[in-house]
DSSP file (Angstrom, degrees, kcal/mol; ACC not computed):
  #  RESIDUE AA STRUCTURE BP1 BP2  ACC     N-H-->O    O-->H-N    N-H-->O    O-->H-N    TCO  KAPPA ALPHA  PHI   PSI    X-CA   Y-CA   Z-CA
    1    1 A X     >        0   0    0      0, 0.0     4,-1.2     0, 0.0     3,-0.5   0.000 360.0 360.0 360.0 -51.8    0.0    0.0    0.0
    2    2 A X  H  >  +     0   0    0      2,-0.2     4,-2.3     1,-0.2     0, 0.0   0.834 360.0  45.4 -67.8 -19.1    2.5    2.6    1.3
    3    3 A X  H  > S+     0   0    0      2,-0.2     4,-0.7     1,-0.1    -1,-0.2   0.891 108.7  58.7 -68.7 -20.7    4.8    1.6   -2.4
    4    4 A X  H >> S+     0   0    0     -3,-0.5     3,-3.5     1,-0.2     4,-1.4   0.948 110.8  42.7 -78.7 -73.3    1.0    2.0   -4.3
    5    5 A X  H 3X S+     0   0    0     -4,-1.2     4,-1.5     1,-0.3     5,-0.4   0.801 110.1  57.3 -88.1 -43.7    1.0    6.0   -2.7
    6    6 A X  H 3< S+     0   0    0     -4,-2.3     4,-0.5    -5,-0.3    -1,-0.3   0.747 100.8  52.8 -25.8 -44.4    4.4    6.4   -3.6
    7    7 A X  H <X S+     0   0    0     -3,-3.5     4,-2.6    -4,-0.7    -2,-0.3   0.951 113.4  41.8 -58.7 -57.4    3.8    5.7   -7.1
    8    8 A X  H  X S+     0   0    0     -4,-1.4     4,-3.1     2,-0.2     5,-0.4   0.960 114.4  58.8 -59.3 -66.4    0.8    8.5   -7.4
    9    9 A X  H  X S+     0   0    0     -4,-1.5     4,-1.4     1,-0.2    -1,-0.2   0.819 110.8  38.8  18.8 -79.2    3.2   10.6   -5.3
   10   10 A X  H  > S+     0   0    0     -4,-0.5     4,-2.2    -5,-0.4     5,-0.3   0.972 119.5  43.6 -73.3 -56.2    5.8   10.4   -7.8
   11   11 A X  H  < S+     0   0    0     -4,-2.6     6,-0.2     1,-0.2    -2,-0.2   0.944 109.2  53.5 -61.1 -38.2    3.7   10.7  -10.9
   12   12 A X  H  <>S+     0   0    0     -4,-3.1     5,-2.3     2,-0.2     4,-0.3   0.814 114.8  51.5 -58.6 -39.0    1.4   13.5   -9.6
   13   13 A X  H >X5S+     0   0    0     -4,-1.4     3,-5.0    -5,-0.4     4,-1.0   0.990 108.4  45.1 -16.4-103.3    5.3   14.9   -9.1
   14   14 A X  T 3<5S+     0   0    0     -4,-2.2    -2,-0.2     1,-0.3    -1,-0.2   0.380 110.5  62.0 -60.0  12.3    6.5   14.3  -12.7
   15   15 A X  T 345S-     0   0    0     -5,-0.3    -1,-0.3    -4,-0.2    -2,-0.2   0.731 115.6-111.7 -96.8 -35.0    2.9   15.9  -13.9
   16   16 A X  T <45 +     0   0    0     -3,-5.0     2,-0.2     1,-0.3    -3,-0.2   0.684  69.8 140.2  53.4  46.3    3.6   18.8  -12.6
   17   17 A X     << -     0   0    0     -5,-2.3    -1,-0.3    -4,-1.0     2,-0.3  -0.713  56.7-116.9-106.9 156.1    1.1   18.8   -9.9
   18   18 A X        -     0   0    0     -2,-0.2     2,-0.5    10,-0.1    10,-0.2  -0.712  21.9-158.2 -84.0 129.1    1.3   19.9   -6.3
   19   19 A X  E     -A   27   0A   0      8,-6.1     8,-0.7    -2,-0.3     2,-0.2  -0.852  13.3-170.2-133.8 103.1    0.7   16.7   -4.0
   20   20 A X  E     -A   26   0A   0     -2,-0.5     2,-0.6     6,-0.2     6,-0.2  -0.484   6.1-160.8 -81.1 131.4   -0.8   18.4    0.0
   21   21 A X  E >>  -A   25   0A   0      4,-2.5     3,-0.9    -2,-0.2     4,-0.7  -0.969  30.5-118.3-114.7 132.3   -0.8   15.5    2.7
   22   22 A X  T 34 S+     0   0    0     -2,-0.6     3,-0.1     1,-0.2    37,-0.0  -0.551  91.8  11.8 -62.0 149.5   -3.0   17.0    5.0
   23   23 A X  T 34 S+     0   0    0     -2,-0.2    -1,-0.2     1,-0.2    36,-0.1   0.427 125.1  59.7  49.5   9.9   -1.6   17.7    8.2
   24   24 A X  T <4 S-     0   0    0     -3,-0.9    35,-3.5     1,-0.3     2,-0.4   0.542 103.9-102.4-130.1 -64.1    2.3   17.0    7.1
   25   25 A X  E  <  -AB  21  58A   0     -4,-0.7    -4,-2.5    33,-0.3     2,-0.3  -0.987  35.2 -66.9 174.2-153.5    2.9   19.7    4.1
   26   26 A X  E     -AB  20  57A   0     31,-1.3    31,-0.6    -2,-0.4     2,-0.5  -0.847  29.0-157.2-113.5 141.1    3.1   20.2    0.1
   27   27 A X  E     +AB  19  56A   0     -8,-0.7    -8,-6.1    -2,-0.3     2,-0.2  -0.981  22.2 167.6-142.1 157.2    5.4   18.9   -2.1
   28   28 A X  E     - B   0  55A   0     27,-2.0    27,-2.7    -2,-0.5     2,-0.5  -0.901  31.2-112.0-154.7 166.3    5.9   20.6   -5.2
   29   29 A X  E     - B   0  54A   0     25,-0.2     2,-0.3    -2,-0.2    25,-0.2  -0.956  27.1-161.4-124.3 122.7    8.3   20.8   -8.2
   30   30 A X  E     - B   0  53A   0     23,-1.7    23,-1.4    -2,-0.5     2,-0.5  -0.849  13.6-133.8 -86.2 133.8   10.3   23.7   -9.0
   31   31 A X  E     - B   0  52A   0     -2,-0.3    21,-0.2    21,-0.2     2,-0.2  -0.749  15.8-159.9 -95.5 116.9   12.1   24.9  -12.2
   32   32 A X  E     - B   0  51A   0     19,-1.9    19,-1.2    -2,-0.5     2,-0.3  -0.670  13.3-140.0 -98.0 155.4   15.4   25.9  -11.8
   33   33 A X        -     0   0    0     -2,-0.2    16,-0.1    17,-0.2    19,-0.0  -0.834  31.8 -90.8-138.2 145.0   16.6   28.1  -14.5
   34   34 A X        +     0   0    0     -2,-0.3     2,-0.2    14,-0.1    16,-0.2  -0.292  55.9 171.3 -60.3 142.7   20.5   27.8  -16.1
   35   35 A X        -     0   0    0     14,-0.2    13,-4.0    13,-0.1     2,-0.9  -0.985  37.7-110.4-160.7 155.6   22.8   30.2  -14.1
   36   36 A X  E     +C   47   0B   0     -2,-0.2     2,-0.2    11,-0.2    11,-0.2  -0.753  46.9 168.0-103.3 129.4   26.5   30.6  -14.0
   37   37 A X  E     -C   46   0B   0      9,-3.1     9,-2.3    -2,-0.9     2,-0.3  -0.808  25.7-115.2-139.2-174.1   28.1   29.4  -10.7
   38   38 A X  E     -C   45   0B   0      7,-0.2     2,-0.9    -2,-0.2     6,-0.2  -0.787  20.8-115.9-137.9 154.1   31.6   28.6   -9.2
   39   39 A X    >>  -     0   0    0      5,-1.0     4,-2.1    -2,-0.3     3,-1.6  -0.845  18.3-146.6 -99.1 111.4   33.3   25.6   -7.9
   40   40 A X  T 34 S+     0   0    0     -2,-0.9    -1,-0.2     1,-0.2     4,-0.0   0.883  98.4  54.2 -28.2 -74.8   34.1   26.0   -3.8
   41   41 A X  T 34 S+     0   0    0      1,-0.2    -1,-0.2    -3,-0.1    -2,-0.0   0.618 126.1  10.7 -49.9 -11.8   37.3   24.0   -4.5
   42   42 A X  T <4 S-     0   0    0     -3,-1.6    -2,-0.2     2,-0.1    -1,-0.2   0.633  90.9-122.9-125.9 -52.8   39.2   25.9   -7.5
   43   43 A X     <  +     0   0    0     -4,-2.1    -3,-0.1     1,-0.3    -2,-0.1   0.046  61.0 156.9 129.9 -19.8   37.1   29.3   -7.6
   44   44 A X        -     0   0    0      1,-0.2    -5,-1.0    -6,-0.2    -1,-0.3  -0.156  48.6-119.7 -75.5 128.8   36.6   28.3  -11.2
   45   45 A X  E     -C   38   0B   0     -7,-0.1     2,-0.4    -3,-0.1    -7,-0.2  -0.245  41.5-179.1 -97.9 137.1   33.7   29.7  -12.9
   46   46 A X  E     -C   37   0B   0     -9,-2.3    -9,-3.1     0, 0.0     2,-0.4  -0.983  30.7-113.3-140.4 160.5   31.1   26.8  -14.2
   47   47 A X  E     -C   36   0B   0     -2,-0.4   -11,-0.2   -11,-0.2    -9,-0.1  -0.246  20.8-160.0 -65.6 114.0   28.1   26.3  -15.9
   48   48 A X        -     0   0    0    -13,-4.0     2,-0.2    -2,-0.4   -13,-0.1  -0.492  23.4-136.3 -88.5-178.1   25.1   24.9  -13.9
   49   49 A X        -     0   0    0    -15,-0.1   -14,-0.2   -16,-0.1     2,-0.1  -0.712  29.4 -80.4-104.6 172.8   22.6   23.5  -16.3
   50   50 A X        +     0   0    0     -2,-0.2     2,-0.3   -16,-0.2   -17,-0.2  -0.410  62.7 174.7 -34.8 137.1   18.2   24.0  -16.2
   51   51 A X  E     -B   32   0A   0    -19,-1.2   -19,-1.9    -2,-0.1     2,-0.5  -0.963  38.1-127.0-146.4 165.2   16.7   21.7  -13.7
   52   52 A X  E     -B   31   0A   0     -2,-0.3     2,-0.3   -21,-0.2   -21,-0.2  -0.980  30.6-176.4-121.1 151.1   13.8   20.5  -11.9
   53   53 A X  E     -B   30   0A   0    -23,-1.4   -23,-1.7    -2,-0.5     2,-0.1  -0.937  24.9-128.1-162.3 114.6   13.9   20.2   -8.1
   54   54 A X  E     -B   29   0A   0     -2,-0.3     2,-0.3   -25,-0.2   -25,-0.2  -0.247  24.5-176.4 -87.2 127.7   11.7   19.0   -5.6
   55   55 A X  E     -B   28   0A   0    -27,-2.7   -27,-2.0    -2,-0.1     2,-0.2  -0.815  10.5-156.2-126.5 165.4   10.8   21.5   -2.3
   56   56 A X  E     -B   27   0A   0     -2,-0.3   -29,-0.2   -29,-0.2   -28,-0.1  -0.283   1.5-156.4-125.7-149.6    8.5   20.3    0.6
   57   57 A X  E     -B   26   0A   0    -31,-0.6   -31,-1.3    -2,-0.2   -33,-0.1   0.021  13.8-138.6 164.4  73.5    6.8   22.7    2.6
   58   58 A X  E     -B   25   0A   0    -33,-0.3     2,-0.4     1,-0.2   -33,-0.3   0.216  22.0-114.2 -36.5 141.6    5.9   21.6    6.0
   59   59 A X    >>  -     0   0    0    -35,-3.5     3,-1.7     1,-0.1     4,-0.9  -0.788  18.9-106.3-104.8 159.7    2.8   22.3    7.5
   60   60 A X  H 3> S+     0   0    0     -2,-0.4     4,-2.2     1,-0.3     5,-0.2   0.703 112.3  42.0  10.2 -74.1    1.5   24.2   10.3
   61   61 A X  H 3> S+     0   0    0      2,-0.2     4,-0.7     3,-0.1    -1,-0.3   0.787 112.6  44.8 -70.2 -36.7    0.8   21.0   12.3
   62   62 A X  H X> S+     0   0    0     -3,-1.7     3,-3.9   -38,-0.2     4,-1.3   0.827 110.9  55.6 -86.8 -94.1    3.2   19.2   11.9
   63   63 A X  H 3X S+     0   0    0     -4,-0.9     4,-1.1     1,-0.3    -2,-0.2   0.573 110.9  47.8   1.2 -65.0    5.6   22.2   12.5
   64   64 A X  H 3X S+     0   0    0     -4,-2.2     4,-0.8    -5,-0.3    -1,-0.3   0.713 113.9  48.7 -57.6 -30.3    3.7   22.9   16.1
   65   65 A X  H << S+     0   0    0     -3,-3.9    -2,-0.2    -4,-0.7    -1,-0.2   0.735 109.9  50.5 -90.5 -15.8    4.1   19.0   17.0
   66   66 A X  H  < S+     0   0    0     -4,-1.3    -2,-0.2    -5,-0.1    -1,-0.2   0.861 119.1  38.2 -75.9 -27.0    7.7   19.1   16.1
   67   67 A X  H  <        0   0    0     -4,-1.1    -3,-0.2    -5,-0.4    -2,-0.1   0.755 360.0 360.0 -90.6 -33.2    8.1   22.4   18.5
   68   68 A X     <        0   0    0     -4,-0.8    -3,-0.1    -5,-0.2    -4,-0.1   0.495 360.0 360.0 102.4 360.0    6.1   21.3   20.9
């Protein structure tokens, strides 16, 4: 059961839909846009590519049982 809601999860994901657990948070898919960045070890300037990238967003409730 818990793989079965994973799947929908994931496709509702790769759809580009917003998938709200009630009482736990959103996850949603973001579009990252090509940007020129640097490598911490050398200094050296490189290219990052376009991406998609997964955020969560906790909710309320769950945020207030984590705190106490």
């Amino acid at each position: 059961i818990v793989e079965s809601v994973f799947d929908i999860i994931k496709d509702s994901l790769a759809a580009g839909e917003r998938v709200k657990i009630s009482g736990f948070g959103n996850f949603m898919v973001k579009e990252k846009r090509a940007r020129r960045g640097r490598n911490p070890q050398t200094g050296e300037e490189i290219s990052i590519t376009a991406r998609r990238v997964l955020t969560f967003k906790s909710s309320q409730v769950l945020r207030k049982s984590l705190n106490g």
